[in-house]
Steps between C-alpha positions, in 0.01 A plus 500: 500500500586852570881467507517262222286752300757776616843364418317367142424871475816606586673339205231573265529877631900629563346842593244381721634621817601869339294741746513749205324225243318329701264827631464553155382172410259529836318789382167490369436604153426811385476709191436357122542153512824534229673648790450178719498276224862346550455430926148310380690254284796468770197383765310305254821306413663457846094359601548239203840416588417482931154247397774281268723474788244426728340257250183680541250644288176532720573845739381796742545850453572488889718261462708619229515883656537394887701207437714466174608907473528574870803668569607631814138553613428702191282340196448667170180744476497405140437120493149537487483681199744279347277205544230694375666577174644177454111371599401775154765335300404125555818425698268425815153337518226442807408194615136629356644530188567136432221301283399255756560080363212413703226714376285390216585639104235783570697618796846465368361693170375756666788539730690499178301817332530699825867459484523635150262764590713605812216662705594288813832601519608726849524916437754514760747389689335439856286256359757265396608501863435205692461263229636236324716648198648238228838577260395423138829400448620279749106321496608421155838371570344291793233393245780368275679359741182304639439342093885328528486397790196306379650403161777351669356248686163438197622419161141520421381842290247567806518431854233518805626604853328507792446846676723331849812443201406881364549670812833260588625647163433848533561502854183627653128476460525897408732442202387225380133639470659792314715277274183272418344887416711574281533168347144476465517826328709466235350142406750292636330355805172380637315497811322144612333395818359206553204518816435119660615359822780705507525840330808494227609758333751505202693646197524403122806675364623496133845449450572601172366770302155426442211574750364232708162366326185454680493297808352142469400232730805301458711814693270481752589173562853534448465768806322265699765234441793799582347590777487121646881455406584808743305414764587122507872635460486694800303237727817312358720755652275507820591152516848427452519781806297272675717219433837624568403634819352161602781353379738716758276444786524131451908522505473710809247335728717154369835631615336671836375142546098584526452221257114516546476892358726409210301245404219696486703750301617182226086399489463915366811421307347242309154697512664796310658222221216362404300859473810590270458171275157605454536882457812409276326271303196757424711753428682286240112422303454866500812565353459252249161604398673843457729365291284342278258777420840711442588246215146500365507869468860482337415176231192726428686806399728254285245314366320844383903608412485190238121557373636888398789368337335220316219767386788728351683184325193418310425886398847516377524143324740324664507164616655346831740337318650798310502646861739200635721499217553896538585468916728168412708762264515752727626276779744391256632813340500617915667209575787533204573831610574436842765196437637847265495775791646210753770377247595867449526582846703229589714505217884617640635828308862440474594760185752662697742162518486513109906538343502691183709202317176298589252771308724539232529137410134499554433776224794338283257183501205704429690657147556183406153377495370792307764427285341182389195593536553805277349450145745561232350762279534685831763760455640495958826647646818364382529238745843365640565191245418756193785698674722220499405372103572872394859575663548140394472557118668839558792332611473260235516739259796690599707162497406443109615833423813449727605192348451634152746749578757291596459169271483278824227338617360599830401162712111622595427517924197235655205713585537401859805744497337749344219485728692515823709806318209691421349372858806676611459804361147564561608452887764770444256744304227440832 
């Protein structure tokens, strides 16, 4: 542990092997506390960061001086006054400090006033020495991380553990003592021990925001049925060992040709199958009984989930019908705008391929429409064709006047000429 803590520091700390910095960082502190203020928050951070690494939160002051900030022989003379400051500032807590899940509600309120009080706490640093010190922050973390582990493998709001799963979690009948502590503490677990043939102990644990409620006889027996599952899972494990290794000492004694020791090895061999039929097939009634008192406590919370909701329709009015018709428009209007957002998305946007002959016949079209759809009092635009009528009569005009110049009569042009002239010269004008 003590390299791997001293290349971790080593990254964390470029300047950790300056001579110059380092005997300053060694020193013990002296002076007004502003004037060690800044090498107090560089310890009390590289300590966090050293437990995270470690994935510890449960420490010695030995350990952390002798241990952790060794270097070259030399450990800092300040550590111990770190520890004790960060102890003041309710970055550290004792073992003793802890409210203790096991005690009754006296106790634990009690234990609870003498905390706020703070008359047990040490006056200096020798007597935090020796014992067990605990990281506020990292227990928390661990605490956190202990709750999902749990939620992920219970869907239920509330879950009950024995103290043997605990410890696996938490690695350690030490931290898992202090994470039930803490847990306990802040409402979110609770301490249960059940004392017949065997003595069990276990843990209720909330996994959502409320507090666990009281404990009732039914978790009791849900501990009781826990507990059996692990043991008859591990005499299952016990064994399938069992088996396997009969099963290669058979295979061996048959191929060394000692026929009469391998077939006492296949009579343990079958020994060993039917003790796992039977384990199996009690471990598969416990699980099932499990099961069902895990669906009784989730229909229950529907069933009171329904009740509520019924209550609140009457206060408000409404009836179960009005209720239906509401969702069946929802999922429809939901529905409708789905097909919308999936036909828009796969719609193809092709705008760029567009010729400008194409839009302009388009918008042609669309003049000619309004056109008729124009009322007539409506004073518009000249359009084209009132164009075409007006240099039509023009023209018209201008012939009568010619002709009665010169006494002839001037034979009068089709309007399809005169449209395809003054066609002509509107493309000339453009």
């Amino acid at each position: 542990m003590n390299s791997s803590v001293r290349e971790f520091i080593k990254k964390e700390v470029p300047d950790w092997d300056d001579e110059v910095v380092a005997t300053a960082r060694f020193k013990a502190f002296s002076g007004q506390k502003s004037d060690w203020e800044s090498k107090l928050l560089f310890w009390k951070n590289l300590i966090l960061k050293v437990a995270r690494h470690l994935n510890v939160f449960v420490i010695r002051s030995s350990e952390v001086r002798n241990i952790w900030f060794n270097r070259k022989g030399l450990t800092p003379l300040c550590i111990d006054q770190v520890l004790l400051e960060m102890y003041s500032s309710g970055d550290i807590l004792r073992k003793s400090d802890l409210m203790d899940p096991t005690a009754g509600r006296l106790s634990q309120m009690f234990k609870r006033m003498v905390n706020l009080i703070g008359i047990s706490g040490p006056s200096s640093s020798e007597e935090l020495i020796g014992e067990f010190l605990i990281l506020s922050i990292p227990l928390q973390e661990k605490a956190a991380e202990v709750v999902k582990l749990l939620s992920e493998s219970h869907w239920t709001s509330f879950c009950t553990v024995t103290m043997s799963e605990l410890q696996r979690i938490c690695n350690g009948s030490t931290e898992a003592s202090t994470v039930l502590s803490y847990l306990s503490s802040t409402g979110k677990a609770r301490y249960l021990s059940i004392c017949k043939a065997d003595f069990i102990e276990g843990v209720k644990v909330s996994l959502v925001k409320e507090a666990v409620p009281t404990i009732s006889s039914l978790d009791y027996d849900v501990l009781q049925l826990i507990w059996t599952k692990e043991k008859l899972q591990q005499q299952l494990d016990v064994i399938d060992q069992r088996y396997e290794m009969s099963r290669k000492s058979a295979l061996n004694f048959m191929k060394a040709g000692n026929k009469q020791v391998a077939l006492r090895h296949a009579r343990q061999l079958k020994l060993n199958s039917e003790s796992r039929e039977k384990c199996m097939s009690m471990l598969n009634r416990v699980e099932e009984v499990l099961t069902i008192i895990t669906n009784a406590e989730s229909t229950k919370k529907v069933v009171e989930a329904m009740q509520i909701g019924s209550r609140a329709m009457k206060e408000s009015g409404i009836s179960a019908e009005e209720v239906h018709v509401c969702l069946q428009e929802l999922d429809e209007t939901v529905a409708s705008q789905k097909e919308v957002e999936e036909a828009l998305a796969s719609a193809p946007i092709q705008c760029t391929k567009i010729d400008d002959e194409d839009l302009e016949k388009e918008f042609r079209m669309l003049e000619m429409e309004l056109e008729d759809l124009t009322p007539q009092k409506y004073t518009a635009a000249p359009t084209q064709n009132d164009l075409l009528k007006k240099e039509e009569s023009k023209i018209s005009e201008t012939k009568i006047a010619d002709s009665g110049r010169i006494g002839e009569a001037v034979p009068r042009e089709s309007a399809e000429s005169l449209v395809s002239k003054l066609s002509d010269l509107q493309l000339e004008a453009a």
